[in-house]
N, C-alpha and C positions, 0 to 999 in steps of 0.2 A: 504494500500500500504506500503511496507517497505522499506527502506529506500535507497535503493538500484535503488528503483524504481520498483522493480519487484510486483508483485501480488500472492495473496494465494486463492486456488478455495475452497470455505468452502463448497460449497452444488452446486451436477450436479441438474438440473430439467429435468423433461421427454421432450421429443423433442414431440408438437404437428407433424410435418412434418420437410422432407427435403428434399433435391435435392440432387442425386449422380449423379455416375458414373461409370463403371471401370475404375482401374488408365491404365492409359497409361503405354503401354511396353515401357521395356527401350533399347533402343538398343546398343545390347550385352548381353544381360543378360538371362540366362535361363529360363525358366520359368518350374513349375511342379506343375499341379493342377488350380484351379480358380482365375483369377487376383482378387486383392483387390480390394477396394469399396472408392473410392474417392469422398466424402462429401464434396460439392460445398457448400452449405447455409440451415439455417434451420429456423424453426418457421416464416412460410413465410404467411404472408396473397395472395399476387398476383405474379406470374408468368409470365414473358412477355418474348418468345420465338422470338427472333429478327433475322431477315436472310436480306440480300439485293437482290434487281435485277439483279443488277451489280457490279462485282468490291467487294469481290468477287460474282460471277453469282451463281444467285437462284438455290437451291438444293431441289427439293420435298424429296431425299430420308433421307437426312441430318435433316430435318427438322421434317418428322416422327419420327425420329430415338428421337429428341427431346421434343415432343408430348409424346412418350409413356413413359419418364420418368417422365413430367409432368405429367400425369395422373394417373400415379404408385405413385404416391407419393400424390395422392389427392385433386389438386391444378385443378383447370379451367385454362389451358393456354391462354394468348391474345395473339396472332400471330402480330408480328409489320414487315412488309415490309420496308425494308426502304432504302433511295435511289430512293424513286419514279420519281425522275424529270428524271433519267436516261432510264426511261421505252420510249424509244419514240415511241416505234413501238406498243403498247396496249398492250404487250404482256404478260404480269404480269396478265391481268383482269381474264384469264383464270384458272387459281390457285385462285386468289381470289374469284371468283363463286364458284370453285372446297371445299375447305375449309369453304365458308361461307356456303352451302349446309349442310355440315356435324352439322355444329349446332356451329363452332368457331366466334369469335370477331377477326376481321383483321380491322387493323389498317396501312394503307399506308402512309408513313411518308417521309419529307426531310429536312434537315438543312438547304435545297438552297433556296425553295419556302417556308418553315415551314410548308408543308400540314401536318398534323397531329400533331401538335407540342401542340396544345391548348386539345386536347382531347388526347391524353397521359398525360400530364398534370394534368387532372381530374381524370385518371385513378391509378395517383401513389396517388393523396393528400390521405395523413391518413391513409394510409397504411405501412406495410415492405413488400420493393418489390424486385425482383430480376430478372433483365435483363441478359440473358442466349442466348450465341450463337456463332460461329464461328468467329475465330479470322478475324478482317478487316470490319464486317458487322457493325459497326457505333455506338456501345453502346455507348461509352465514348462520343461518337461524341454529339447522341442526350441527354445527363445527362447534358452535358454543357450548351449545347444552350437552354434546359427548365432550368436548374436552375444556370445560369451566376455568373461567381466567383467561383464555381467548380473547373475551370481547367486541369483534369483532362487528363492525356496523351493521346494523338491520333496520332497512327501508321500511316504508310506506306502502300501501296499493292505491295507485289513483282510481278514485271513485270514477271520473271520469272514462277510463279507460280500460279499469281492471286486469291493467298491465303494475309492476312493480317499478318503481322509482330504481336509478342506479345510485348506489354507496359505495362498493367495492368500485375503481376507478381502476385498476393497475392488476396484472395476473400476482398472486405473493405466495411464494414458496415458505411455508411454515413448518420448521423442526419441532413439532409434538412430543419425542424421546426418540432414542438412539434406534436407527432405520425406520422411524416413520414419520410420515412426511404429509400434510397435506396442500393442494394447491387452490388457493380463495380466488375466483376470477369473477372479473364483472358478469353482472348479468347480461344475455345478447336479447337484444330484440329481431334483429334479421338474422339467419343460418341458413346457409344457403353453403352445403360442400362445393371444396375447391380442386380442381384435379381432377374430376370425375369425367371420363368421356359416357356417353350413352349406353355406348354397346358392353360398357364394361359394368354400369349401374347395378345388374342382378347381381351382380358376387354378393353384393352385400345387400342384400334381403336375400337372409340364410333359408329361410325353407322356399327358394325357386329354384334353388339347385335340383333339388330332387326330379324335379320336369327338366329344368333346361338343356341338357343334356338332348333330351327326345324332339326339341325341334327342327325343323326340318332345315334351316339357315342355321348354321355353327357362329354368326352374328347375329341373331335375331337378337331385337331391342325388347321386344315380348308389347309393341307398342300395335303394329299393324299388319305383320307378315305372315301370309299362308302356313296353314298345318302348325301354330306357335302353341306347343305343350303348355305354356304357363298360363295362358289364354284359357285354353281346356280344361286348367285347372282350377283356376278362378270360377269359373261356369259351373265345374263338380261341385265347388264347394270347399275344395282342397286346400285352398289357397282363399285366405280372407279378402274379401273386396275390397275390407277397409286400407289393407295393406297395399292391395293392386291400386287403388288412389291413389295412395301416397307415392307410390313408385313413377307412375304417369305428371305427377305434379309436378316430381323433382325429374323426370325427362324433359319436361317442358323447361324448366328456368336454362337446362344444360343447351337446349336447341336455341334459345335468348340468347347466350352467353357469348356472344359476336361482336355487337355491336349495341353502345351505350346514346 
């Protein structure tokens, strides 16, 4: 360190993994060609994709959108619910079937009742972890109340909006005790994966493998193309619709991505 205080980077090392994103447009600003690439965290052991019930209200499409950049980036996401005590009508269970089918770890969580609090918990110790998700959905919330003394800021919901105000400004790597780690990042309101070509989007929505394979184009985008297995399976039943949405959504922004 010199004197100053500042620091001197003497050697970069290879990033086992990372988490991105496109950067957010800025408004005003023209745009020409492909947004940039906003790198949220790296050399991550665990990923914990975090959304609520309520306040702000569960997004399945928000939450793929989430999903396939965990997966692009190599990482097993844990899907954290949280906000469960606000479920009062059941109606959350239904996603959680829907997700735990697919082959994810959901984790339903509260700061009110603490359901979930003891196996998150177990799920950071001894790892670098990085809790990821739209602004207002309880990150900060739940970092405090598993690990007290924290402190860490905790927003507001705008009534107007019923989206969450930002307090967390800056991604912060937090040494919690010796190997574990976790990482506080701002809330996103736009998520939109970066890198993703089309043809390559199914890797990561894990159960279209099981069809993709059997179409009849070895690039089928599963969008429009003759004899398309994943098409067929949507239609069975096989494959949740909700999911095939979300996959068509996020083809769509990918075929955008040209020109601003």
């Amino acid at each position: 360190m010199n004197a100053d205080g500042s620091g001197v980077i003497y050697k970069i090392d290879k990033r086992k993994n990372y988490i991105s994103r496109k950067a957010p447009r800025i408004r005003g600003a023209s745009y020409r060609g492909e947004r940039l690439e906003h790198i949220i965290a790296a050399n991550l052991d665990s990923l914990f994709v975090v959304c609520s019930v309520l306040e702000p209200i569960f997004n399945n499409k928000t939450l793929d959108r989430l999903l396939v950049i965990g997966e692009s980036a190599g990482l097993s996401p844990i899907i954290i619910i949280n906000k469960i005590d606000l479920d009062k009508g059941n109606k959350i269970k239904y996603w959680i079937e829907l997700y735990k089918g697919i082959g994810y770890t959901i984790l339903p969580a509260s700061i009110i009742t603490e359901e979930g609090i003891n196996d998150l918990k177990s799920h950071l110790d001894g790892k670098i972890n990085l809790l990821f998700g739209h602004s207002g959905v309880g990150k900060s919330s739940l970092l405090n109340k598993i690990y007290p003394g924290l402190n860490l800021r905790v927003g507001k919901i705008s009534n107007s909006t019923d989206k969450g105000t930002h307090t967390t400004v800056t991604s912060v790597m937090i040494k919690i005790k010796e190997s574990t780690y976790v990482v506080d990042t701002p809330g996103i309101r736009e998520i939109d994966p970066f890198g993703i070509r089309k043809e390559d989007l199914n890797h990561y929505f894990v159960e279209f493998s099981e069809y993709s394979s059997e179409c009849k184009f070895n690039t089928c985008t599963h969008f429009h193309e003759p004899s398309c297995a994943v098409i067929k399976a949507v239609e069975e039943g096989n494959i949740s619709r909700e999911r095939y949405e979300s996959y068509l959504k996020i083809v769509e922004t990918i075929e955008e991505d040209i020109f601003f």
